[in-house]
PAZAPA-4460 file (N, C-alpha, C; in steps of 0.05 Angstrom, whole numbers, plus 32768, in hexadecimal, padded with zeros to 4 digits):
% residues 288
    n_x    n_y    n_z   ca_x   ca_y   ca_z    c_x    c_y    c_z   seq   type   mol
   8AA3   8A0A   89C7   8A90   89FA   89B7   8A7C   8A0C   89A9     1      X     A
   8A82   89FD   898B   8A65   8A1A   8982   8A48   8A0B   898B     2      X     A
   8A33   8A21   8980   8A19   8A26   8988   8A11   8A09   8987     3      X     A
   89F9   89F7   898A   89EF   89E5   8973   89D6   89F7   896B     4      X     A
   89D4   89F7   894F   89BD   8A09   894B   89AF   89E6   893B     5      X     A
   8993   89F2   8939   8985   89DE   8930   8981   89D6   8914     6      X     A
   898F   89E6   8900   8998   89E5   88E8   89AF   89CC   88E7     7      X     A
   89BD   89D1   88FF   89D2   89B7   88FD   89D0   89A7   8904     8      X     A
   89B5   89A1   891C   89A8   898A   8923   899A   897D   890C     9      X     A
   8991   8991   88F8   8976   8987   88E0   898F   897D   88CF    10      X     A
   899D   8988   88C6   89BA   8984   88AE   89C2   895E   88B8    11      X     A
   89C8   895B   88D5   89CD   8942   88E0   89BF   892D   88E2    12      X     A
   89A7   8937   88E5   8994   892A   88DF   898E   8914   88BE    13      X     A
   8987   892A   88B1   898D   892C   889A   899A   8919   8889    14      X     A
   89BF   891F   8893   89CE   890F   888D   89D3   88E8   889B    15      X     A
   89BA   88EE   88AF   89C4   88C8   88C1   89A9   88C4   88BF    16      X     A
   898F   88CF   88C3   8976   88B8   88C3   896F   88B9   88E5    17      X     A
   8982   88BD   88F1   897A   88C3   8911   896F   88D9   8916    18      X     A
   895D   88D1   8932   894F   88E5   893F   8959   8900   8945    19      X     A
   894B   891B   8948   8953   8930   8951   895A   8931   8966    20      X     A
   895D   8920   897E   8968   8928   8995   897C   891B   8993    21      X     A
   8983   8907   8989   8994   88F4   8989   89AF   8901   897B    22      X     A
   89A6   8916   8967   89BB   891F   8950   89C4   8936   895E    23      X     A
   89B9   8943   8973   89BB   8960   8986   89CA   8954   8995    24      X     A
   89CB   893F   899F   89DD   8938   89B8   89F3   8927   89AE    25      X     A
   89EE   8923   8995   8A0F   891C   898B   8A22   8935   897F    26      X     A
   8A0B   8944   897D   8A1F   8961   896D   8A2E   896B   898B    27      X     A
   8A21   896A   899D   8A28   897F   89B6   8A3E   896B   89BE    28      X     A
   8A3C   8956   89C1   8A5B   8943   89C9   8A68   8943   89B4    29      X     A
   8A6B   8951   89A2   8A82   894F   8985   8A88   896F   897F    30      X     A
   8A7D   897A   89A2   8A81   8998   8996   8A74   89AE   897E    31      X     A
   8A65   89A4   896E   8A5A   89AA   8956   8A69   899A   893F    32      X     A
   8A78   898D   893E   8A82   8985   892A   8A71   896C   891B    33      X     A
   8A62   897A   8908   8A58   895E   8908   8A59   894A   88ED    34      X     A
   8A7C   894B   88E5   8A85   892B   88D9   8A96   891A   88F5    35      X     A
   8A95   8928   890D   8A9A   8921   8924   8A84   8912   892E    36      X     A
   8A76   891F   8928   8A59   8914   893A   8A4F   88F8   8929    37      X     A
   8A57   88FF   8915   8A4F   88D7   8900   8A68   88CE   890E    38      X     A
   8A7C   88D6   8912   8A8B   88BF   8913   8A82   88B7   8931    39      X     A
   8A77   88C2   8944   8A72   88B5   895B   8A5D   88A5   895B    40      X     A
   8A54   88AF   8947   8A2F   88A3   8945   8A38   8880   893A    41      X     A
   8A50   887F   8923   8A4F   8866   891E   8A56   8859   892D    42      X     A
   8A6C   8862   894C   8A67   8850   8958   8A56   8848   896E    43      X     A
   8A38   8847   896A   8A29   8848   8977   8A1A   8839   8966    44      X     A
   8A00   8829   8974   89EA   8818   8965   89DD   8829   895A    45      X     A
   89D3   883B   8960   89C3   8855   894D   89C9   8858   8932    46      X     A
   89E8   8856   892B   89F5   885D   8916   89EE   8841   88FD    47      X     A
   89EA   8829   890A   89E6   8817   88FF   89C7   8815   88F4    48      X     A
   89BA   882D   88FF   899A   8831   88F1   899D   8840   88E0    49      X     A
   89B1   8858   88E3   89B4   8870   88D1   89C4   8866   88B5    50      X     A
   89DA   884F   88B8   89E0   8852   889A   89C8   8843   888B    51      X     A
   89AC   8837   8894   899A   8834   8882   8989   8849   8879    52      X     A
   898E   8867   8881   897F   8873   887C   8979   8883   885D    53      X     A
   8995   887B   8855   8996   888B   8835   8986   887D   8826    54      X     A
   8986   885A   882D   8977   8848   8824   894F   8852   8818    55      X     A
   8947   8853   87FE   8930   885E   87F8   8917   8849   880A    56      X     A
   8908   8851   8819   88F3   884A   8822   88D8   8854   8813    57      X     A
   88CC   8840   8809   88B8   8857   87F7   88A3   8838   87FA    58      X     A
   88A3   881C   880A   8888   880D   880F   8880   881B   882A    59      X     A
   887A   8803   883A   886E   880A   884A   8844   880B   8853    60      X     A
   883F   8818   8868   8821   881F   885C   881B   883C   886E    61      X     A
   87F0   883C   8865   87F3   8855   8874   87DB   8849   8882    62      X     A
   87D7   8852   8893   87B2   8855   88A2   87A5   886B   88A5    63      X     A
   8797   8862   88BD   8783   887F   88C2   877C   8879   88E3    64      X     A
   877C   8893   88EE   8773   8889   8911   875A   88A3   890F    65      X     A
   874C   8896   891D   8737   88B6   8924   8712   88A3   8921    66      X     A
   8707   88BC   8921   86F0   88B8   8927   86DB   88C6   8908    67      X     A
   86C1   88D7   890D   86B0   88DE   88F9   86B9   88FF   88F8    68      X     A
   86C6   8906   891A   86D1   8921   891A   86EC   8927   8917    69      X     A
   8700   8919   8921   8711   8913   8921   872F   88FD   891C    70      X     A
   873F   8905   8902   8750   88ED   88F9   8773   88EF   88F5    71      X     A
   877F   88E0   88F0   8796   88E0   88EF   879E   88CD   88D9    72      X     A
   87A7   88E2   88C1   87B6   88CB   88B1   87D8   88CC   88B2    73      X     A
   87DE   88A6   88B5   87F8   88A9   88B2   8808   8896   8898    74      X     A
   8824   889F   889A   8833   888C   8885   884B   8883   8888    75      X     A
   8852   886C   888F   886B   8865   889E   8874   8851   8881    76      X     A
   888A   8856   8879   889E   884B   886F   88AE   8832   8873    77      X     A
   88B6   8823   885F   88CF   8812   8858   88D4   8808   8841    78      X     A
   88E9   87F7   8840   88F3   87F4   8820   88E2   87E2   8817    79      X     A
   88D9   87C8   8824   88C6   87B7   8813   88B2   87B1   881C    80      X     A
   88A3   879A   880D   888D   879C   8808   888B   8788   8825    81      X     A
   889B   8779   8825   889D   8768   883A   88A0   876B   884E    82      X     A
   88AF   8783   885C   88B3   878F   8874   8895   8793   8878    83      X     A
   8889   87A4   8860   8870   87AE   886E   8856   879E   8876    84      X     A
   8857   8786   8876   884F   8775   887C   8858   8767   8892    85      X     A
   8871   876A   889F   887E   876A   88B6   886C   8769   88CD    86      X     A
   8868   875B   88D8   8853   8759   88FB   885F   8778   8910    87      X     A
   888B   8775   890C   8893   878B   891E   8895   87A8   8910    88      X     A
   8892   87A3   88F7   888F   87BB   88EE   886E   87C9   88E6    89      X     A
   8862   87B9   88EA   8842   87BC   88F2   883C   87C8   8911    90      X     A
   8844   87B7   891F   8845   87C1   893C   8858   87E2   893D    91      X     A
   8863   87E4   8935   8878   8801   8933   885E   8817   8929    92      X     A
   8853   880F   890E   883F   8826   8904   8825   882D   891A    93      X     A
   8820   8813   8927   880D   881B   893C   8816   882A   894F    94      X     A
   882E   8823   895B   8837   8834   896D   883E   8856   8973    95      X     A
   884B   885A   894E   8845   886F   8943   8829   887F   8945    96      X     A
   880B   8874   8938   87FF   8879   893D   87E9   887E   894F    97      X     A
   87F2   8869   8965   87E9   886F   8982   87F3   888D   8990    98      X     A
   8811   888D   898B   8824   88A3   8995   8812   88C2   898C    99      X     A
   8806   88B8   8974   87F8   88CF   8963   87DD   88DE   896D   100      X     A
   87D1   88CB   896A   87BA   88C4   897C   87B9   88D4   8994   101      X     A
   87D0   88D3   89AA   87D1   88DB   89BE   87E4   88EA   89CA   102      X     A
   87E7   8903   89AE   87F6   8919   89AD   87F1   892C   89A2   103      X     A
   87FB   8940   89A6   87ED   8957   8993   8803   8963   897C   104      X     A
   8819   8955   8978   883A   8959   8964   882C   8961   8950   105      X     A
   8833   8971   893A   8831   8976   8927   8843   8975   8913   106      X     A
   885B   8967   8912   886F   8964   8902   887C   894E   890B   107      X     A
   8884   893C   88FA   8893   8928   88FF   88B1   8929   8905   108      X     A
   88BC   893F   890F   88CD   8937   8910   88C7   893B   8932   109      X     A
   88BB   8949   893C   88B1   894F   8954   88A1   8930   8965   110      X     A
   8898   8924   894E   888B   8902   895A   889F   88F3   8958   111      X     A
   88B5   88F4   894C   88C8   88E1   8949   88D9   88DE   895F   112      X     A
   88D6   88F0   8978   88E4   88F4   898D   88ED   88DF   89A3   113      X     A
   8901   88D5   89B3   88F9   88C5   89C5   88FC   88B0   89C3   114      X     A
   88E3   889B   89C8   88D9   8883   89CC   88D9   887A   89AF   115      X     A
   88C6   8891   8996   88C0   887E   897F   88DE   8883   896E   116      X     A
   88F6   8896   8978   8907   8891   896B   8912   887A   8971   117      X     A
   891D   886E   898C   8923   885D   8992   8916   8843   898B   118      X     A
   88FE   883B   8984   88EF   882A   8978   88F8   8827   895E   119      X     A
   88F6   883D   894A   88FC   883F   892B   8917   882E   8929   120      X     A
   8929   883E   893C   894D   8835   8936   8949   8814   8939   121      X     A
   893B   880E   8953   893E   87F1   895C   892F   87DB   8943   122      X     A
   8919   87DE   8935   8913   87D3   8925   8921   87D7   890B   123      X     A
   892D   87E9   88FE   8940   87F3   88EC   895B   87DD   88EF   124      X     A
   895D   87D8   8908   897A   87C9   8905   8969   87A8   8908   125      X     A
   8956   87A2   8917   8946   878A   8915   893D   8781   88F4   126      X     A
   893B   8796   88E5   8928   8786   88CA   893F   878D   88C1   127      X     A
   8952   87A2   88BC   8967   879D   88A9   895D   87B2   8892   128      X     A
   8949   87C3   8892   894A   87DB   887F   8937   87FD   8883   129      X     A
   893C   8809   8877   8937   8823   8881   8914   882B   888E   130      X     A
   890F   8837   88A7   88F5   8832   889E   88F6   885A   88B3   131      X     A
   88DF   8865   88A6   88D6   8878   889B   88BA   8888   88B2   132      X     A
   88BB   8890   88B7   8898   88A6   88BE   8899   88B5   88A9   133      X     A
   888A   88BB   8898   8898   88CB   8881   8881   88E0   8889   134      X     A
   8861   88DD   888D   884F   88F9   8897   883B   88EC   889E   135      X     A
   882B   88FC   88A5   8811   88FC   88BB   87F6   891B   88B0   136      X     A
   87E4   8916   88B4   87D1   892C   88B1   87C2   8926   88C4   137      X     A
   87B4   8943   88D2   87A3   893D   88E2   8783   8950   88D7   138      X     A
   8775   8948   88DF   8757   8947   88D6   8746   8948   88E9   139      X     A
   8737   8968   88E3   8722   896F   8900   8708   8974   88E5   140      X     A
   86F5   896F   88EA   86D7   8982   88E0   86C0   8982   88F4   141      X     A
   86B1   899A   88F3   8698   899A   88F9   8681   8987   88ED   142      X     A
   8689   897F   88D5   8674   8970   88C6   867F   894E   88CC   143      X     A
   8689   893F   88B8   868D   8921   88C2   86A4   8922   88B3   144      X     A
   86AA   8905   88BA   86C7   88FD   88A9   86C2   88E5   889D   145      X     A
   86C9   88DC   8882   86C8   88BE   8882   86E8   88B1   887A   146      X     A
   86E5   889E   8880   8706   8895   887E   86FD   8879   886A   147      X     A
   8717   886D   885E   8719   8858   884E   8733   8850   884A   148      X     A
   8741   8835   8850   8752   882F   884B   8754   8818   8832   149      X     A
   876B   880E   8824   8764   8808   880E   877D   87F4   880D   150      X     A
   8782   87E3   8801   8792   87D1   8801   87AA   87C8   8807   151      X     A
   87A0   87BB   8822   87B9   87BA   883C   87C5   87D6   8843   152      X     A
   87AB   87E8   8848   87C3   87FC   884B   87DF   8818   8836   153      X     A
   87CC   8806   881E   87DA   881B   880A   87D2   8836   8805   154      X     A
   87BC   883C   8809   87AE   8859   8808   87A1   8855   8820   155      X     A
   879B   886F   8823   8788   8870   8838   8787   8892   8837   156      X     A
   875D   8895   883B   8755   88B4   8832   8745   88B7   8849   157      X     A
   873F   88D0   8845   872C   88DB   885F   8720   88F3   884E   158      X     A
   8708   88F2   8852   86FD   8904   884B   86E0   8912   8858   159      X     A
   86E0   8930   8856   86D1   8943   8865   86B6   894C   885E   160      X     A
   86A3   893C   8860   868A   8952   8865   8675   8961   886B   161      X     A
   8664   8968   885D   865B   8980   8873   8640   897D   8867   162      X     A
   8624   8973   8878   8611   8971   8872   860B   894A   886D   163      X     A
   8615   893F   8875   8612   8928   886F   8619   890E   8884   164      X     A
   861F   88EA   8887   8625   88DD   8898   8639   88D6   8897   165      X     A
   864C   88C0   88A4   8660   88B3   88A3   8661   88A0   887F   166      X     A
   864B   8897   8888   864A   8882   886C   8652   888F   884F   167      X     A
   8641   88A7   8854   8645   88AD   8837   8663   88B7   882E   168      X     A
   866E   88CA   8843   868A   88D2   884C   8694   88B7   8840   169      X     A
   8690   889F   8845   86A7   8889   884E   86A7   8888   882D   170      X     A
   868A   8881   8823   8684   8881   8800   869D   8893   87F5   171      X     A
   8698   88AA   87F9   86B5   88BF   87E9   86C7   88B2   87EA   172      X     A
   86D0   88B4   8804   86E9   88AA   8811   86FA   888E   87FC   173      X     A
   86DE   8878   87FC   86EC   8864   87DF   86E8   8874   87C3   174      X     A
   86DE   8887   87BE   86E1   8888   87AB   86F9   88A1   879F   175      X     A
   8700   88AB   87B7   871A   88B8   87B1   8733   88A4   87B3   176      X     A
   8731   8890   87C0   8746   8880   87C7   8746   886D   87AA   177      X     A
   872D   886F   8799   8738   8860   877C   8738   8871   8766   178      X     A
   872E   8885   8767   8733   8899   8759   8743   88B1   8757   179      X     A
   8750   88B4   8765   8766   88C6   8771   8765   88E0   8760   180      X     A
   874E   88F5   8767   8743   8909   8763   875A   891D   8769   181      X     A
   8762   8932   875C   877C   8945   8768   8774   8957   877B   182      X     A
   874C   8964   8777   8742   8977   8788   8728   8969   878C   183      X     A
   8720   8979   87A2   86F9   8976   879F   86EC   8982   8793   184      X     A
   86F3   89A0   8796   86E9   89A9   8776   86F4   89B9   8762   185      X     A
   86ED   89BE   8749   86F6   89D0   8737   8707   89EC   8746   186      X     A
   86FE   89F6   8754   870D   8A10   8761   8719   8A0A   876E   187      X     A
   8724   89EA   8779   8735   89E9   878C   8750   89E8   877E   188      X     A
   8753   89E5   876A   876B   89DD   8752   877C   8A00   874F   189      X     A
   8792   89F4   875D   87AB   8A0F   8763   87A3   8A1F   8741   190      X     A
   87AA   8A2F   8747   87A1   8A41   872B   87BE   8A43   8715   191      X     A
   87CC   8A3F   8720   87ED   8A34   8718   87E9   8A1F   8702   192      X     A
   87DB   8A10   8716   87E0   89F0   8701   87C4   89FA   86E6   193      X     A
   87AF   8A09   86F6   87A1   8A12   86D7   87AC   8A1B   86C8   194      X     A
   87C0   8A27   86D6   87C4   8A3F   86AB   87DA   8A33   86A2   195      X     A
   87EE   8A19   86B4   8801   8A08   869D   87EC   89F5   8693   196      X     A
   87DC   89F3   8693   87CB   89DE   8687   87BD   89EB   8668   197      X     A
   87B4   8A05   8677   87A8   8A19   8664   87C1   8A22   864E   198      X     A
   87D4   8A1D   865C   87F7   8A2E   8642   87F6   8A11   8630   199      X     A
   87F4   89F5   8636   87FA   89E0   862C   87E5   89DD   8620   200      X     A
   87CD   89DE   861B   87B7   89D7   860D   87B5   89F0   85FA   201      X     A
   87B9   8A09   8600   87C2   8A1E   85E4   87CC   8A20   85D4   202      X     A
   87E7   8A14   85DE   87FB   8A0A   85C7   87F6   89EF   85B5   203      X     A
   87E2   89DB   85C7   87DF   89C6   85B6   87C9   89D9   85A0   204      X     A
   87B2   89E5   85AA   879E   89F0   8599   87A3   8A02   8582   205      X     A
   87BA   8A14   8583   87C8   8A24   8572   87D0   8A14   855E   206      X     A
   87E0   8A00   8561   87E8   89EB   854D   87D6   89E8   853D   207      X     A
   87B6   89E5   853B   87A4   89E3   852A   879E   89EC   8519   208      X     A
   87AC   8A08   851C   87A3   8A20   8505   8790   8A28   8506   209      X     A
   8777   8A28   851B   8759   8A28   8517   875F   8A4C   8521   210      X     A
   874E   8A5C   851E   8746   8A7B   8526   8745   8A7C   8544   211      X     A
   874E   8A91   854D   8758   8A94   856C   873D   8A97   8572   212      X     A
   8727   8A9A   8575   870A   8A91   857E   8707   8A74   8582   213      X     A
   8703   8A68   856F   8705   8A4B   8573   8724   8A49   8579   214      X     A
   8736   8A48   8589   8753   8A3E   8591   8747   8A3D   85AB   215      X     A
   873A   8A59   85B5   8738   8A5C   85CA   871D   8A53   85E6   216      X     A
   870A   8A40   85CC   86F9   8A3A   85D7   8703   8A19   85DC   217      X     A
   870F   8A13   85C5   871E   89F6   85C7   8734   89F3   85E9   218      X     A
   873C   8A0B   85E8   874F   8A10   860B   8737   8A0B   8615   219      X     A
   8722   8A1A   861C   8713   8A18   8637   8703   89FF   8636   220      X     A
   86FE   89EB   8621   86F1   89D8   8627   8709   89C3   862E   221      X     A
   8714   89C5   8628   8736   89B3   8633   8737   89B8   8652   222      X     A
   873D   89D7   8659   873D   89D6   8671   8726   89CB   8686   223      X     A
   870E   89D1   8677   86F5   89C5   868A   86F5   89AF   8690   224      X     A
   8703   899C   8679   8704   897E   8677   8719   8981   868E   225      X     A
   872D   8981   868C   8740   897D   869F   8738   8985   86BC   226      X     A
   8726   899A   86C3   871D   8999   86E7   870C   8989   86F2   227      X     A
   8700   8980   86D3   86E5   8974   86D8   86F5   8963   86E5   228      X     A
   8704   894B   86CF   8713   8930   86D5   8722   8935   86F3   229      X     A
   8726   8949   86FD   873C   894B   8717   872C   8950   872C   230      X     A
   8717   8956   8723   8708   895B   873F   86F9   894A   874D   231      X     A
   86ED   8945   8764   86E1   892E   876D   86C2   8931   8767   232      X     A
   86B9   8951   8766   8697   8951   875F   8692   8949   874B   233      X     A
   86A5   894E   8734   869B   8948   871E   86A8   892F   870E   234      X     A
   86AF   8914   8720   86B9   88FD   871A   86A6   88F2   871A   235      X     A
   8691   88DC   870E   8687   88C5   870A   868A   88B5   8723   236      X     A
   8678   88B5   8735   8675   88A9   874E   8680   8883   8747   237      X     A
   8699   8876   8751   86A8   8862   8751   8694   884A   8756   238      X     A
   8676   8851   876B   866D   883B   876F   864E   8836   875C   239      X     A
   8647   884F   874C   8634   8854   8733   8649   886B   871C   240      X     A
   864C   8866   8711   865A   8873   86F8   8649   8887   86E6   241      X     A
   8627   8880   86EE   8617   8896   86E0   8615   88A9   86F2   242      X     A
   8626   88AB   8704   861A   88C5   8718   8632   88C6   8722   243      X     A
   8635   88EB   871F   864D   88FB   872C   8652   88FD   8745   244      X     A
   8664   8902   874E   8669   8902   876C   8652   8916   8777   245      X     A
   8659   8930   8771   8652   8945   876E   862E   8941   8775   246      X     A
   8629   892C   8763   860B   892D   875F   85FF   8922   8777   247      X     A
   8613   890A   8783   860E   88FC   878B   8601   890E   87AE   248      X     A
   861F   891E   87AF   8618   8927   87D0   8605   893C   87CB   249      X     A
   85FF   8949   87B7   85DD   895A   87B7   85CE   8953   87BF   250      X     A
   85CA   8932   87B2   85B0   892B   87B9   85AC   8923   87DB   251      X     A
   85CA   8920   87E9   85C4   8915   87FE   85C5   893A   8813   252      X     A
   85CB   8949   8804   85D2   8965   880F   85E4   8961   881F   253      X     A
   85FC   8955   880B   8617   895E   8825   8624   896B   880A   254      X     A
   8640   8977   880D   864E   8985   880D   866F   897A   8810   255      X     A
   867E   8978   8801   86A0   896A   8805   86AD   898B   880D   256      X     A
   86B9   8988   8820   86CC   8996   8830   86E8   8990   882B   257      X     A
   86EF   8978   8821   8709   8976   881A   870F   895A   8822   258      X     A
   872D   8949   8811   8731   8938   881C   874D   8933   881C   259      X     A
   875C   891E   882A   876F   8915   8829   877C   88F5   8822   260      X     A
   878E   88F4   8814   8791   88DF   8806   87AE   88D3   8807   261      X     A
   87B2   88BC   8810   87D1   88BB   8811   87D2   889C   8800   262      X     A
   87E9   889C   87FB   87F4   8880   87E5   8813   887D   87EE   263      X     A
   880E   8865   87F8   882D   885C   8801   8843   8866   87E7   264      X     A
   8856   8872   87F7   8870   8875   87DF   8867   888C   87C5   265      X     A
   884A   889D   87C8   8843   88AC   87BA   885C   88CB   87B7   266      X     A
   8869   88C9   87A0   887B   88E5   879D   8895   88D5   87A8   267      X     A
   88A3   88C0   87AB   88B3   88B3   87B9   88C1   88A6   879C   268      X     A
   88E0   88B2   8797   88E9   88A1   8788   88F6   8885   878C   269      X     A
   88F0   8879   8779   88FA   8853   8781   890D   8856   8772   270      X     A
   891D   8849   877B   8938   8849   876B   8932   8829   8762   271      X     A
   893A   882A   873E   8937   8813   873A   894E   87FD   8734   272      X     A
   894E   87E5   873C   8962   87D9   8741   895E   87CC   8726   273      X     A
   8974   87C5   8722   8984   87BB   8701   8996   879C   870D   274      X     A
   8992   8789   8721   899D   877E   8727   89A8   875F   8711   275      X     A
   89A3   8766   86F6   89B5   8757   86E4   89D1   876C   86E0   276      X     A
   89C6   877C   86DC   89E0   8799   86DA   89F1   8790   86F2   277      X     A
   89E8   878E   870A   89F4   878D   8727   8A0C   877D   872C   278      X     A
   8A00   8762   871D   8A0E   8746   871C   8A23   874F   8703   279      X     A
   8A20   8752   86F3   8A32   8758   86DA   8A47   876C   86E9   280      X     A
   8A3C   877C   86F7   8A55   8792   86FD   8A6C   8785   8716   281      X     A
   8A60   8770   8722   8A66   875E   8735   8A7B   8754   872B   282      X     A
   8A75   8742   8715   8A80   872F   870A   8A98   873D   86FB   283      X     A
   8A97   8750   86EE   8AB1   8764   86E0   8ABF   8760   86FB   284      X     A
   8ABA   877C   8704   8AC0   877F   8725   8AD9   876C   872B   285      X     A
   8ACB   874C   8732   8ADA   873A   8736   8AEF   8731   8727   286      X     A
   8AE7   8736   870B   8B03   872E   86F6   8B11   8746   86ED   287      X     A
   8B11   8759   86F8   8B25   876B   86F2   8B3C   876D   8705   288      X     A
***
């Protein structure tokens, strides 16, 4: 029997939606073989969670567990909007995040172990579609934290800082969660994404014909505009609009440390369904 290395546990994985121990101990009874190892898996109830797994999960919701020092954001998955509203698929995310709570895992595939795999599979074949841990962040500061969750669970932010209370923290916290800031500040912006910004606004400015003096002052006020708008100091505070973020925590002498921001199904492609197409192809289908 060859090795199992964990490349072929992740590959199996991969390919069924089942847990890592679950896919290790079907490779080792199939020898390593593992279009052997699906075929044993389908006959098994597990296998009946795994063929939903190709299925796109991108609803769902996220929360937050923790305290002013300490938090945990998570994001558990499914296909609709309705599942996620689900009482047992509600109870599943808590459990998840209890498990979290009172662990120290740092990767999901490492929490998925066990008990909450066996939970995932059992509700997967109970509701009838794919459902997901897709990530987790964890969140320590010396200073405070404020958290905010936002409708039913569709975002949810945490944010860090330093010199200030919970309340005001919590203030950011909505106002990153409706403004969806890319950094906190101007220097936090990868320097990558500056100079394609800076190549794209040259070429628009060149088009002008204007003298490479003025081309080049027209770039840097483009670019300023653009960190301004991405950054959180220098956004227009969501709950007064005449006053910047920025301005705002001076006056209280705090300081943003950073934040985190999640959106159900954020970077998650939906596949979109065409279901008059569906029926029409049905209906050929049938008369051919």
């Amino acid at each position: 029997m060859s090795a199992i290395t964990a490349a072929m546990v992740k590959d199996l994985r991969e390919r069924t939606g089942l847990g890592m121990m679950e896919c290790k101990k079907a490779l080792v009874e199939a020898g390593g073989d593992a279009d052997l190892a699906i075929e044993n898996l389908r006959k098994s109830s597990g296998m009946k969670a795994a063929k939903k797994a190709g299925r796109v999960a991108a609803e769902g919701v996220v929360l937050i567990r923790g305290d002013a020092k300490k938090a945990v954001l998570l994001e558990v998955n499914c296909e609709t909007d309705f599942v996620a509203r689900d009482e047992g698929f509600l109870a599943f995310v808590e459990q998840v995040a209890d498990t979290l709570a009172n662990s120290a895992v740092n990767d999901v595939e490492s929490l998925m172990e066990g008990e909450l795999a066996s939970a995932r599979e059992a509700l997967v074949q109970k509701i009838g579609e794919n459902i997901s841990v897709r990530r987790f962040s964890r969140i320590e500061t010396d200073g405070v934290l404020g958290s905010y969750v936002h409708g039913n669970g569709r975002i949810a932010v945490v944010v860090e800082l330093q010199g200030s209370d919970e309340e005001l923290a919590k203030d950011v916290a909505m106002h990153v969660a409706a403004v969806n800031p890319r950094v906190a500040k101007p220097e936090d912006m990868p320097q990558d994404e500056v100079a394609k910004e800076r190549e794209i606004y040259l070429a628009q400015a060149q088009e002008s014909g204007k003298p490479a003096e003025i081309v080049e002052k027209m770039v840097e006020g483009r670019v300023r505009k653009f960190l301004a708008e991405s950054s959180l100091v220098d956004q227009p505070f969501v709950k007064d609009p005449d006053q910047k973020v920025g301005k705002l925590l001076s006056a209280a002498g705090a300081d943003v440390k950073g934040f985190t921001r999640y959106e159900v199904g954020e970077g998650i492609e939906k596949k979109q369904e065409d279901f008059a197409a569906e029926v029409a192809a049905q209906v050929q289908g049938a008369q051919s």
